[in-house]
DOLUMKOL-282298 format. One record per residue: x, y, z of N, C-alpha, C in turn. Coordinates in steps of 0.001 Angstrom, whole numbers, padded with zeros to 6 digits, always signed. Each point is the difference from the previous one (the first is absolute). Layout:
<rs>
XYZXYZXYZ;...
</rs>
This chain:
<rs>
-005595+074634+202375-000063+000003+001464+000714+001232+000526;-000693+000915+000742+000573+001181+000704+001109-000434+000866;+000674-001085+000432+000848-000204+000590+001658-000864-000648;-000146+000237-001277+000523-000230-000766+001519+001009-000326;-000389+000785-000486+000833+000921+000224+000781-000012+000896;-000491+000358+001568+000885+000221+001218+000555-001700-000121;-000262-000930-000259+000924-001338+000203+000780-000191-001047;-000354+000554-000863+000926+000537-001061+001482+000809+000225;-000186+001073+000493+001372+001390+000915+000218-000769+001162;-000569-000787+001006+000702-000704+000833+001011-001311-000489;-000310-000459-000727+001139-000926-000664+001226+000705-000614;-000451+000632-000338+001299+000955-000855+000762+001004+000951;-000542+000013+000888+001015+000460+001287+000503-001170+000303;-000105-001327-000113+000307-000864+000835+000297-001014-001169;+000392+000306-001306-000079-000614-000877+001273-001360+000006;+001131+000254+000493+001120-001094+000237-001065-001280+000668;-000640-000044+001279-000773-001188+000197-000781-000520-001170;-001131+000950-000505-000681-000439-000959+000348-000715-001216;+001010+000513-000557+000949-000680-001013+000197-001010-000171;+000999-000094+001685+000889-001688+000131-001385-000997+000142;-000960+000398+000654-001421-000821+000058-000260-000328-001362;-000418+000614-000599-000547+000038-001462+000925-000710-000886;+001001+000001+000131+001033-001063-000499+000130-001140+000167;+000101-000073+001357-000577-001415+001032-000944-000513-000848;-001051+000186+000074-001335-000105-000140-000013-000669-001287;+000332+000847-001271+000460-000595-001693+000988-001181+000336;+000828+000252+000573+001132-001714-000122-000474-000663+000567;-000598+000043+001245-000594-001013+000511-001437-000450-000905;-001028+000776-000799-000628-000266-000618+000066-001366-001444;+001375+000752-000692+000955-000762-001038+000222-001647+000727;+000615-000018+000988+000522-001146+000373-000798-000947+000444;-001475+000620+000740-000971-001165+000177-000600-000219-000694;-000534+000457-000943-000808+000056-001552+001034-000994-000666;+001189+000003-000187+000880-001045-000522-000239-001088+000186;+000617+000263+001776-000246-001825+000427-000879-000644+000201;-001466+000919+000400-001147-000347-000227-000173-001476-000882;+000460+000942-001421-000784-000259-001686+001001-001845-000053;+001380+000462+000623+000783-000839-000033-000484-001444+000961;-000175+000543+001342-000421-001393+000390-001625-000479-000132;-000848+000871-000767-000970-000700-000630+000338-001156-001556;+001276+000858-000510+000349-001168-001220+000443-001263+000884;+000801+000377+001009+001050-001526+000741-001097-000731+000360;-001149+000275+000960-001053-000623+000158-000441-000480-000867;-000867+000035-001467-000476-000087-000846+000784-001505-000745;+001156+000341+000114+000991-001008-000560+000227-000946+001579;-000042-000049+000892+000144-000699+000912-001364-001187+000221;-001489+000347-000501-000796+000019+000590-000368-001026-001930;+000689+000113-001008-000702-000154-001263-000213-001747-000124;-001208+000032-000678-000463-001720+000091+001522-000445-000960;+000215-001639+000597+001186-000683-000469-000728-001127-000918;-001192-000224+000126-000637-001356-000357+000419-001296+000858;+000450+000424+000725+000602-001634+001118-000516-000126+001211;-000645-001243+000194-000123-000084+001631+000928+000087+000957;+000912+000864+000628+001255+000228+000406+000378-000696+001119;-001347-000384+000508-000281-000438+001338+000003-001415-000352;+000284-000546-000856-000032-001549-000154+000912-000424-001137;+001036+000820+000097+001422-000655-000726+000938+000593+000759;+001184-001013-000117+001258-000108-000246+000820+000123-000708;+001182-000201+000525+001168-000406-001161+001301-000418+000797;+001012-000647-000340+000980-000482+000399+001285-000107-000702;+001068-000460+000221+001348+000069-000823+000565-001199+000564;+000305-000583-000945+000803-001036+000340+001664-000281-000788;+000920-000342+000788+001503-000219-000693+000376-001055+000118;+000387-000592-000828+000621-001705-000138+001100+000488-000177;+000841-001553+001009+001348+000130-000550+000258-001548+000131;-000262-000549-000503+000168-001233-000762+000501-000211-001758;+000794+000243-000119+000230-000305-001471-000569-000769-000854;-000324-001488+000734-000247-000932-001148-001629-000090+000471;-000824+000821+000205-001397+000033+000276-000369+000276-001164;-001212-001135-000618-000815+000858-001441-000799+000936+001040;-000186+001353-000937-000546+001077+000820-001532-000255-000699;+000055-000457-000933-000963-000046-000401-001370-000731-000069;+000486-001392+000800-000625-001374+000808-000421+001114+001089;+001102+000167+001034-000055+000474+000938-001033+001069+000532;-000105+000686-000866-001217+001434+000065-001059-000074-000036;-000242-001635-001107-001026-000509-000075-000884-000501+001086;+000811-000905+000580-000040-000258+001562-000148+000609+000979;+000639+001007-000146-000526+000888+001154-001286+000889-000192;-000384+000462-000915-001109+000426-000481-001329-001043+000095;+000174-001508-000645-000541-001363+001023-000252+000388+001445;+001055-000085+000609-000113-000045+001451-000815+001392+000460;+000261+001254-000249-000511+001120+000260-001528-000327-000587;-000450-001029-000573-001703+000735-000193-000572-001134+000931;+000843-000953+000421-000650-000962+000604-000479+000604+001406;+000520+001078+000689-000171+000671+000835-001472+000498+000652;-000556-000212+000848-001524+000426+000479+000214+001657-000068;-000766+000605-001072-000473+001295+000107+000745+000706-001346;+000979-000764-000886+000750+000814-001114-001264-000089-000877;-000037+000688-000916-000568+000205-001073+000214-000214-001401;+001531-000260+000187+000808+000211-001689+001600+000737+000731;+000611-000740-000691+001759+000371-000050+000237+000344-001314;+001280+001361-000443+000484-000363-001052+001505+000294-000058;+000822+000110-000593+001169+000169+000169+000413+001457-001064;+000502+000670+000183-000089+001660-000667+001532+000340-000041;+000236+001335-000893+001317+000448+000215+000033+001181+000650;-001549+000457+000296+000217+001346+000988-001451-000122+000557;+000044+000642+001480-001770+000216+000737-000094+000951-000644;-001423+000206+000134-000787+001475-000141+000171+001020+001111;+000113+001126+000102-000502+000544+000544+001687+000679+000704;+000991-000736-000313+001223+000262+000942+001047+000590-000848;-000274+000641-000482+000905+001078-000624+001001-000701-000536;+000313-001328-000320+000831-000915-000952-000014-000715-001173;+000089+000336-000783-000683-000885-001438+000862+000433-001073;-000805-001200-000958+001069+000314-001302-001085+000709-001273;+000381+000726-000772-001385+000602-001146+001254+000221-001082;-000754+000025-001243+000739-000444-001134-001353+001194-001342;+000443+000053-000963-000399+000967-000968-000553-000769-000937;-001756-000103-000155-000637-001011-001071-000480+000914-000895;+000232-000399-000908-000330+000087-001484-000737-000141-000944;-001110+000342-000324-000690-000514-000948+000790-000644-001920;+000785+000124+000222+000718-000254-001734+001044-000945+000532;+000487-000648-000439+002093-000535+000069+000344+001219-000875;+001263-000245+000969+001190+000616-000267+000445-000548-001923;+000069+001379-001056+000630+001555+000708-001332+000619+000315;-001394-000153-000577-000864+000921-000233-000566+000398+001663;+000076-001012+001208-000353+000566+001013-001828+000008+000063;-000582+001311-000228-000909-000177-000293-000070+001133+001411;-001390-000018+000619-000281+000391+001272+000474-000740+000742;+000878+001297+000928+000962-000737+001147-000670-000187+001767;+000109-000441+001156-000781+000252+001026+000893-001246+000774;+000002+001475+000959+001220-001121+001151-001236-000527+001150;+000914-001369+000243-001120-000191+000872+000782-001198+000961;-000464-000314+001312+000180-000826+000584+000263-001451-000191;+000708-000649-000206-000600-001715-000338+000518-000814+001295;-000974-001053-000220-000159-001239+001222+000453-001467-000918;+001102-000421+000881-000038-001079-000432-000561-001388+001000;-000874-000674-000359-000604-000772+000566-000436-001083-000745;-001183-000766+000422-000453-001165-000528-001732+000562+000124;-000382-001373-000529-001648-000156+000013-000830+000324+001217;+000519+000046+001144-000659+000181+001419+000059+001184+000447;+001059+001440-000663+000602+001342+000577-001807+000671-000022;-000977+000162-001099-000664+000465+000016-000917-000138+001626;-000315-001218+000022-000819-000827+001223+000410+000080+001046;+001371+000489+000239+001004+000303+001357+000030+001688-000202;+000011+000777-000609-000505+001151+000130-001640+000834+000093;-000625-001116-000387-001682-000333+000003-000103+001629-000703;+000524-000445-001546-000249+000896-001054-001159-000437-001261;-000465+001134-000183-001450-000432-000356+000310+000019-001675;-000536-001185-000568+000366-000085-001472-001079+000907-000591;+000234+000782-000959-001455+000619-000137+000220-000075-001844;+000619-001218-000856-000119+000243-001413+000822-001606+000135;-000399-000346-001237+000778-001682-000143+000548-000636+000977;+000864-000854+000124+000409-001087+000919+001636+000516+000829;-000420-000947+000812+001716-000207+000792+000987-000907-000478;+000791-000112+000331+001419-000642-000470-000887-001827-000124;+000726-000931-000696-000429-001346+000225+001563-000348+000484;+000092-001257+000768+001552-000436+000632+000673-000452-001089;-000643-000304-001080+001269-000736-001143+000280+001558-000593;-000204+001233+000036+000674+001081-000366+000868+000821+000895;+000218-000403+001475+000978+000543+000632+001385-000335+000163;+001063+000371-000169+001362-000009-000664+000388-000418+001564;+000512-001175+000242+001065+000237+001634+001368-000793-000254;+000500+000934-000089+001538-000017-000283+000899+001280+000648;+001258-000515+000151+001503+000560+000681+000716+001083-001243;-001016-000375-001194+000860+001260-001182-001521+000853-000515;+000629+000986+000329-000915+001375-000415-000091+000178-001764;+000711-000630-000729-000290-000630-001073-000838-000239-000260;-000479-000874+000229-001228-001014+000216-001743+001001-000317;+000030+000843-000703-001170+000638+000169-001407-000466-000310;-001473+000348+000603-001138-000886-000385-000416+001102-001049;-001145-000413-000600-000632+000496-001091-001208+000823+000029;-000833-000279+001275-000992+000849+000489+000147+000787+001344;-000509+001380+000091-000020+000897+001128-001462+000123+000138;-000671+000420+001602-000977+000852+000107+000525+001043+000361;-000801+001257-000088+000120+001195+000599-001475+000943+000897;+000586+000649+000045-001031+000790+001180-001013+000749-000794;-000839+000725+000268-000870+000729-001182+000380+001088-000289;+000847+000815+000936+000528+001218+000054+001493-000037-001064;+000510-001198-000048+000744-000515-001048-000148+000143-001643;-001361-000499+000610-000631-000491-001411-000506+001248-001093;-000434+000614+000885-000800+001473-000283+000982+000924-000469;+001401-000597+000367+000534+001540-000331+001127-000241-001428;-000248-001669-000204+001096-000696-000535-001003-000128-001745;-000793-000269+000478-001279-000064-001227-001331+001162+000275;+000137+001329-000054-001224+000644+000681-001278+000116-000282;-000274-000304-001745-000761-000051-000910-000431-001370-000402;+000547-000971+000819-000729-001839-000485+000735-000602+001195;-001041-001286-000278+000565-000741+001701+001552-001060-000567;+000094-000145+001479+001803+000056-000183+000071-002228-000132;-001771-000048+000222+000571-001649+000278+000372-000518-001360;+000688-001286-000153+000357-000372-001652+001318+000790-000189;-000004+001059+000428+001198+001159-000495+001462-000192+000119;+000553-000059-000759+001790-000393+000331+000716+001409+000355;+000854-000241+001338+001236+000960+000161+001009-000766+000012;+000539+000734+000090+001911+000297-000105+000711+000256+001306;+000887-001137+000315+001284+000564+001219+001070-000363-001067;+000571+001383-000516+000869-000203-000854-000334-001315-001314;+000840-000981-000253-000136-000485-001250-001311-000871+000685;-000147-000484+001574-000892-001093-000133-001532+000502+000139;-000738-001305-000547-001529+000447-000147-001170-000755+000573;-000976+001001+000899-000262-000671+000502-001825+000664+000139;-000806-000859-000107-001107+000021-000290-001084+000158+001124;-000729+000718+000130-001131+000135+000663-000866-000814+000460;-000216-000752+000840-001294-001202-000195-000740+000758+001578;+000689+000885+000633-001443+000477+000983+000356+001224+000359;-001363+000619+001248+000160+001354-000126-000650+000315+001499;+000849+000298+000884-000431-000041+001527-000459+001185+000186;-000704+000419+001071-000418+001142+000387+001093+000489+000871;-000110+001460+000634+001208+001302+000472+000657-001219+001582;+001524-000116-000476+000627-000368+001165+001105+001009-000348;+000782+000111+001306+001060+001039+000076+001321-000999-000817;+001331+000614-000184+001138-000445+000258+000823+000109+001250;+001088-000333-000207+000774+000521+001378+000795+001328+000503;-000631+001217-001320+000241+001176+000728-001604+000879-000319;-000154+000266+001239-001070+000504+000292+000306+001656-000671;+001416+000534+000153-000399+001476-000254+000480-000451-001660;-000024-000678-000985+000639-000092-001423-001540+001055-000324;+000480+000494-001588-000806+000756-000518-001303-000938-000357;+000295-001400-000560-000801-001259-000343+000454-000624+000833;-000961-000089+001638+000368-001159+000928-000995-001057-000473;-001182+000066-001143-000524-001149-000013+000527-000607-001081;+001124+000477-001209-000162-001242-000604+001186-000721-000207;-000956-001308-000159+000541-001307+000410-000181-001039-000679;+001274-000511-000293-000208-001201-000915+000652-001543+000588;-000516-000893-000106+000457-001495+000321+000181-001048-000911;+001156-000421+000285+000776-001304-000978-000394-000992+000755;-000157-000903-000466+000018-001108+000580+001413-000872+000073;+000689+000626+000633+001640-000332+000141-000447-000558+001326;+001146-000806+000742+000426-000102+000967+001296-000284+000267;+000529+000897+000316+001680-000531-000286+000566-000424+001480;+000569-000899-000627+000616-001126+001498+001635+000662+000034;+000091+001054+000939+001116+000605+000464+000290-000245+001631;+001305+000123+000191+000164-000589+001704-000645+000851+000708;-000333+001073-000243-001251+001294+000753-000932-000227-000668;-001253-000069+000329-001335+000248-000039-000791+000466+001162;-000873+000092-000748-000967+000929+000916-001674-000681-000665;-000843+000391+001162-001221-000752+000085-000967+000900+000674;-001122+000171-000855-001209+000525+000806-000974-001111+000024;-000529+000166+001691-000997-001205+000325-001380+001049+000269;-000932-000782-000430-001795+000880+000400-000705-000739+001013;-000059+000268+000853-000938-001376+000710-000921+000907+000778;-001382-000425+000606-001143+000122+000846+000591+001074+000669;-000802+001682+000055+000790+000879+000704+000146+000021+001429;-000728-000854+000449+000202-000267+001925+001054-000879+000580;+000305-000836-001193+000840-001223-000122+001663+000250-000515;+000381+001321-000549+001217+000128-000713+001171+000309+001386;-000262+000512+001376+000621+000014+001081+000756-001496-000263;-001439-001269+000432+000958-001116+000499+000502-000773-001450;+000026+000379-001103+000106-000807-001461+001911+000595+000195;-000089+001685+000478+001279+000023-000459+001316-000399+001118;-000899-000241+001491+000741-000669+000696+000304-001158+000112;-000535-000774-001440+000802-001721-000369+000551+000121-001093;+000418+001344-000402+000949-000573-001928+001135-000193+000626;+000704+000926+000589+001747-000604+000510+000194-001450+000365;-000904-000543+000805-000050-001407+000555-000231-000840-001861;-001236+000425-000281-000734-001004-001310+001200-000047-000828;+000849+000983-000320+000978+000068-001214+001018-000424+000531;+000269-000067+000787+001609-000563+000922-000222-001658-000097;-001218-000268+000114-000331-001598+000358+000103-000466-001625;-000439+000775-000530+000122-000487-001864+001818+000245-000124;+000648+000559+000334+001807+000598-000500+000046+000903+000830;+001096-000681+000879+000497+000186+001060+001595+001340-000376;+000126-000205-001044+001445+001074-000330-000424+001010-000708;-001033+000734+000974-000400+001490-000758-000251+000707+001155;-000213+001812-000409-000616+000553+001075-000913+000530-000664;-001353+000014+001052-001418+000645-000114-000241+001144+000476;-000208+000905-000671+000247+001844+000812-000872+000831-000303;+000106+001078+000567-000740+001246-000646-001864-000239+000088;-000066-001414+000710-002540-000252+000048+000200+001476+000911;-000933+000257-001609-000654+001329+000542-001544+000077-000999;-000932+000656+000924-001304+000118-000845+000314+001344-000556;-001212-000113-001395+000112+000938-001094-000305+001466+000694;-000676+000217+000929-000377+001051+000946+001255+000692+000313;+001007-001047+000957+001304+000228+000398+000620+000759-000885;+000386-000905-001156+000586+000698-001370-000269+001154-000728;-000987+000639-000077-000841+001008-000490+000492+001048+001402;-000162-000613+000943-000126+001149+001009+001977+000446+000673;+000489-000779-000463+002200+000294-000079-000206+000909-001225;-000445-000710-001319+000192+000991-000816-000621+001361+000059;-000909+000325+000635-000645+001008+000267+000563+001127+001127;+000578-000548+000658+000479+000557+001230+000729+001475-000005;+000594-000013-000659+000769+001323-000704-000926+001136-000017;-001155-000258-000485-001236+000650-001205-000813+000481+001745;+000175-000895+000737-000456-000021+001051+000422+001235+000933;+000923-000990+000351+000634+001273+000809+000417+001607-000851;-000185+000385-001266+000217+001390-000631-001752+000218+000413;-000714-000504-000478-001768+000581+001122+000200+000689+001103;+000760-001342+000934-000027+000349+001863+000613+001282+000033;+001407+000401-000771+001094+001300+000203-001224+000883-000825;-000857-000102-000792-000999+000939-000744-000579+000550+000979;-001192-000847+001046-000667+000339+000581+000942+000675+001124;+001202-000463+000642+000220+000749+001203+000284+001715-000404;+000685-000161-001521+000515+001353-000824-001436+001587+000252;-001237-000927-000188-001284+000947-000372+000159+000290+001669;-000206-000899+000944-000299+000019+001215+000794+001263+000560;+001292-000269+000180+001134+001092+000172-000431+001259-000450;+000090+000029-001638-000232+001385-000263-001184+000569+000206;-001254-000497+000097-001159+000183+000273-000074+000868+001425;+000996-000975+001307+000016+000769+001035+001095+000982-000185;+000832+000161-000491+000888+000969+000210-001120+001625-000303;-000153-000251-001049-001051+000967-001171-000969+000330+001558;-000385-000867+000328-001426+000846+000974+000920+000016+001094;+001199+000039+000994+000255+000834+000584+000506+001158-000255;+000285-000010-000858+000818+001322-001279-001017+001325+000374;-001487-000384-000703-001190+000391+000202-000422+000371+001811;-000124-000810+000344+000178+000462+001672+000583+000796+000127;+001638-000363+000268+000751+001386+000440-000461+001068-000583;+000215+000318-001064-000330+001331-000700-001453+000718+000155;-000755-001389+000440-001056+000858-000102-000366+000165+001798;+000908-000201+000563+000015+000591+001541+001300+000859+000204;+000499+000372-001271+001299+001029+000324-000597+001390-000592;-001305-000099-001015-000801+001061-000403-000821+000584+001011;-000351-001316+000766-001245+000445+001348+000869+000810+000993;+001565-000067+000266+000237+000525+000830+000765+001456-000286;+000253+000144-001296+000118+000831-000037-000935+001348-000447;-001285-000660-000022-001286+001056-000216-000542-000038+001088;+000448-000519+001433-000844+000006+001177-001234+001438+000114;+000958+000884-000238-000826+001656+000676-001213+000015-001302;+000882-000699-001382-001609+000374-000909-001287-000932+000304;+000446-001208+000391-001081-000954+000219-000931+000751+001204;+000867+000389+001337-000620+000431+001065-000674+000873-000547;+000005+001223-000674-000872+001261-000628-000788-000616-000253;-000015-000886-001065-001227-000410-001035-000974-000680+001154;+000764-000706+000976-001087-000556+000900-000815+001416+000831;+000649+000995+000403-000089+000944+000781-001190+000637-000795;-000099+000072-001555-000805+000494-000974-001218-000681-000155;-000121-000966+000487-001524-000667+000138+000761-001700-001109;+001082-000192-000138+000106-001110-001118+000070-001666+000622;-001168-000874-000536-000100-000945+000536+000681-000979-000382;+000374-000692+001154+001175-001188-000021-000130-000880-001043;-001227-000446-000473+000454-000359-001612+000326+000806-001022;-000120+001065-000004+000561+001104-001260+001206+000056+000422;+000860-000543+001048+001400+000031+000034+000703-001358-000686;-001020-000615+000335+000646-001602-000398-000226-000126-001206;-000866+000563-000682-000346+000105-001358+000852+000832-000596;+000303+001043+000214+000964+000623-000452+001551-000856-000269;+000430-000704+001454+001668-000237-000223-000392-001767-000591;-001313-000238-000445-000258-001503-001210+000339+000312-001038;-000449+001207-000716-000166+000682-001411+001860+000573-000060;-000623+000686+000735+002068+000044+000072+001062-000759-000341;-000064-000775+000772+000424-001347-000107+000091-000675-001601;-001311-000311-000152-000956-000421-001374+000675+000515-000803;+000166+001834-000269+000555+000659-001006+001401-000254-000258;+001041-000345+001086+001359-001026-000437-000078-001092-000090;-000905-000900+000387+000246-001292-000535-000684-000172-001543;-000535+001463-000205-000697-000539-001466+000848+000037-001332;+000661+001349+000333+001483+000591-000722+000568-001356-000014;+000604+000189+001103+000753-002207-000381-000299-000664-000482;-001546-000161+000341-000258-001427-000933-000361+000120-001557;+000072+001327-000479-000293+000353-001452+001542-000235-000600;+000979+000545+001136+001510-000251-000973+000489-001666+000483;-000666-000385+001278-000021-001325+000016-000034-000759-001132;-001085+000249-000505-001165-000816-000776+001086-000039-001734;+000435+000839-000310+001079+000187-001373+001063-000550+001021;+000480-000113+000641+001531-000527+000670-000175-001469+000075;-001242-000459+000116-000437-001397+000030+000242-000786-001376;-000882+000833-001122+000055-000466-000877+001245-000120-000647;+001155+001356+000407+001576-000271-000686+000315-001174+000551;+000465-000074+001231+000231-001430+000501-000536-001100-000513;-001868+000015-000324+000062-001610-000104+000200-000042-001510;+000820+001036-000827+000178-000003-001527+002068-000825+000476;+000149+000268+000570+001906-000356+000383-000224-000980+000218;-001370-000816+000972+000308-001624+000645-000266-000407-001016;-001310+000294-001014-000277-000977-001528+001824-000049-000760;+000240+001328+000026+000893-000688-000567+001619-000763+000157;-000210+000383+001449+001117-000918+000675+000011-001265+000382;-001832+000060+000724-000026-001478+000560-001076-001106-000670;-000093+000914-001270-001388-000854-000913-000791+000014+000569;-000513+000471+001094-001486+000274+000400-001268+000609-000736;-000867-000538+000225-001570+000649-000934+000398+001883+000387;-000891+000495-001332-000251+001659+000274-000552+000351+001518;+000246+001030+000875-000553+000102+001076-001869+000783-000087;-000673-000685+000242-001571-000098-000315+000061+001569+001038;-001337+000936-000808+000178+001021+000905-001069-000271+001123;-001003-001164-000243-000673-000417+001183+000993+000183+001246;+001264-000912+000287+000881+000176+000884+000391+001115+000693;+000226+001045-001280+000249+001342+000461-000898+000863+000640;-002006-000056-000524-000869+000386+000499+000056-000299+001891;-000314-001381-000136-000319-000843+001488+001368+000486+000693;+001108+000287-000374+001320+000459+001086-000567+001518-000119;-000483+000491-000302-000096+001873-000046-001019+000109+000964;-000989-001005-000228-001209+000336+000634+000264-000534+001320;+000940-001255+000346+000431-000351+001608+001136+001027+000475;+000623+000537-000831+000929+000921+000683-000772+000708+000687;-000629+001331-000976-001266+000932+000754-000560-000308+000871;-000668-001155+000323-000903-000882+001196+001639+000483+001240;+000805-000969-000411+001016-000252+001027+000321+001387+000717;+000181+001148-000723+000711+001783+000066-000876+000586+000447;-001486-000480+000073-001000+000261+000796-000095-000850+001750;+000425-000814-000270-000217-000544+001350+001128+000290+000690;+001530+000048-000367+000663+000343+000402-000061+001212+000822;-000758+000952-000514-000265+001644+000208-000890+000088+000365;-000852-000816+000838-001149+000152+000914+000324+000030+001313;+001118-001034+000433-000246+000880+001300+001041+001040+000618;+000862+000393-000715+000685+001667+000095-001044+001211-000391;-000868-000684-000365-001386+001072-000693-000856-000145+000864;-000264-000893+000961-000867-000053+000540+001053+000790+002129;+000938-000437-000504+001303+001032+001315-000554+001201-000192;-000055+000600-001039-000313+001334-000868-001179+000420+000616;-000876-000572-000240-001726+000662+000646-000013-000370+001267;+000814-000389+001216-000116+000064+000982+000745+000909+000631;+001244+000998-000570+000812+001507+000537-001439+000328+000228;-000103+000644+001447-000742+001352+000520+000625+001033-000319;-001366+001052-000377+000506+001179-000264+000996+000710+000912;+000235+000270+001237+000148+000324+001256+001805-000417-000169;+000005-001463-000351+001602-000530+000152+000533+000733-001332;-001092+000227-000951+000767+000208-001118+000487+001496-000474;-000937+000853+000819+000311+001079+000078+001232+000492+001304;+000580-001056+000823+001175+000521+000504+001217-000869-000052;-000444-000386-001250+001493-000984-000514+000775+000885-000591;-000068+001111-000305+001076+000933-000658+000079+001562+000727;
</rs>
């Protein structure tokens, strides 16, 4: 382009603006290409199937303080009373919800101890015969628990003999043969396979293995428990505005706390994850505008100080789009410089968050789509000081100096 050159020697007379722009331009490039890539992972993980109808469970906590209460009559009973309820589906009694960033996971084994064997940490549930049917988890290999194999007792001792697990469990625990029939290991005790559910989460959504998951058929009668209820999803509003009353009327010397639906729970634990998005998006927003007034000024501190050349060129026969075209390309030619050292400044950075904040590699898709909206943006920005530009008359511009 014959006009290349001369926008070329005009920057370099004027090169301190161009610079700090062009700098601008790369950090600000780096940092939205980051958070971009970043709050497409938070989304991604915010947004990932759980396997649960979220919208039609619960859960609750309950504390006894009765000493001489069997806890273990007692739970029974209330779990009684909770299905008798219009609209529940299934109660079970658990040692952690899904979905709420609280749980217990333990290291299974394919061998006993010493040999170990293949190791794989994983979530476990302790529950009874009904946890599957109250999480409306889909059996997809052999059977569910039967009630003469669930353990309910006050000593953790007490261990049962069969587990199911999840498939994502299963797959990674046996990868080469199916896992049903199959014995693992929690330390010395052993405990056997009899089913094989399809993908439910645990209770940390960001774990490296949030799906796998294994269930005892424990129920341990401790003065805390906790309970997830499933009932009719239009119906779980008024189901959970009668457990405080239903359980108070069964034992009166406890407190009932924490009814909250699985939605609720998922969405406290999430909140954090949440709000680092919201500070993401306002971060791009900010620098995005700073960057295109950056671009403005400068590119109306160039127009004014070439007033007398613009006026000539108009005076010379030059039409008001060959002016505006000119201070686009202009323009264009520093924001491109930037976004090429952008574009490597991006990638150092998202090489520091992998390895600071365990984040995925930064995809250069991210980096493309931020290069190519910057340019869009450094263009629009610089349209209408470019378009100020082709409206100097020759006449004003020739007695501005």
């Amino acid at each position: 382009m014959s006009e290349l050159k001369p926008m070329i020697n005009a920057l370099l007379r004027s090169k301190i603006g161009a610079v700090l722009l062009l700098v601008q331009v790369a950090i600000t490039l780096a940092i939205v290409s980051n958070a971009a890539f970043m709050i497409s992972d938070r989304l991604a993980y915010l947004n990932q199937p759980t396997g649960y109808d979220e919208s039609a469970i619960f859960s609750f906590r309950v504390n006894n303080f009765d000493p001489d209460i069997n806890l273990v009559q007692q739970y029974a009973l209330d779990e009684q009373a909770i299905r008798s309820v219009d609209g529940v589906v299934d109660v079970a009694m658990t040692n952690w919800v899904p979905l709420s960033g609280s749980g217990d996971s333990s290291s299974m084994h394919t061998s006993p101890p010493p040999e170990m064997g293949r190791g794989v940490r994983a979530a476990y549930q302790l529950s009874s015969d009904s946890a599957l049917n109250t999480l409306g988890a889909t059996l997809i290999a052999g059977r569910n628990f039967r009630a003469d194999e669930v353990v309910h007792s006050d000593n953790r001792d007490n261990l049962p003999t069969t587990a199911i697990v999840t498939k994502d469990l299963a797959e990674e625990m046996f990868p080469d043969e199916s896992a049903l029939g199959k014995t693992v290991y929690q330390g010395q005790g052993a405990l056997k396979i009899i089913g094989v559910i399809d993908t439910i989460k645990g209770p940390w959504l960001d774990d490296s293995r949030p799906a796998n998951v294994i269930f005892f058929p424990f129920n341990y009668a401790d003065s805390r428990a906790e309970f997830i209820v499933r009932t009719e999803a239009h119906k779980r509003a008024q189901v959970m505005a009668q457990i405080e009353e239903l359980l108070l009327n069964n034992e009166s010397q406890r407190v009932i706390y924490r009814i909250e639906g699985l939605d609720e729970s998922k969405a406290a634990y999430m909140a954090r994850d949440r709000l680092v998005m919201r500070m993401l998006i306002v971060l791009i927003v900010v620098l995005v505008l700073v960057t295109a007034l950056g671009i403005f000024g400068l590119t109306l501190f160039n127009i004014s100080k070439r007033t007398k050349q613009i006026g000539t060129r108009r005076a010379l026969g030059a039409r008001r789009s060959a002016i505006v075209r000119y201070f686009l390309v202009e323009n264009a030619l520093v924001a491109s410089v930037g976004i090429v050292l952008g574009a490597g400044l991006a990638m150092l950075l998202g090489q520091q968050l992998m390895t600071v904040f365990s984040l995925p590699s930064l995809s250069w898709t991210f980096v493309l789509a931020s290069a190519t909206f910057m340019l869009i943006m450094s263009l629009i920005a610089a349209w209408a000081p470019a378009q100020r530009a082709a409206n100097i008359e020759p006449s004003i511009a020739t007695r501005s100096i």
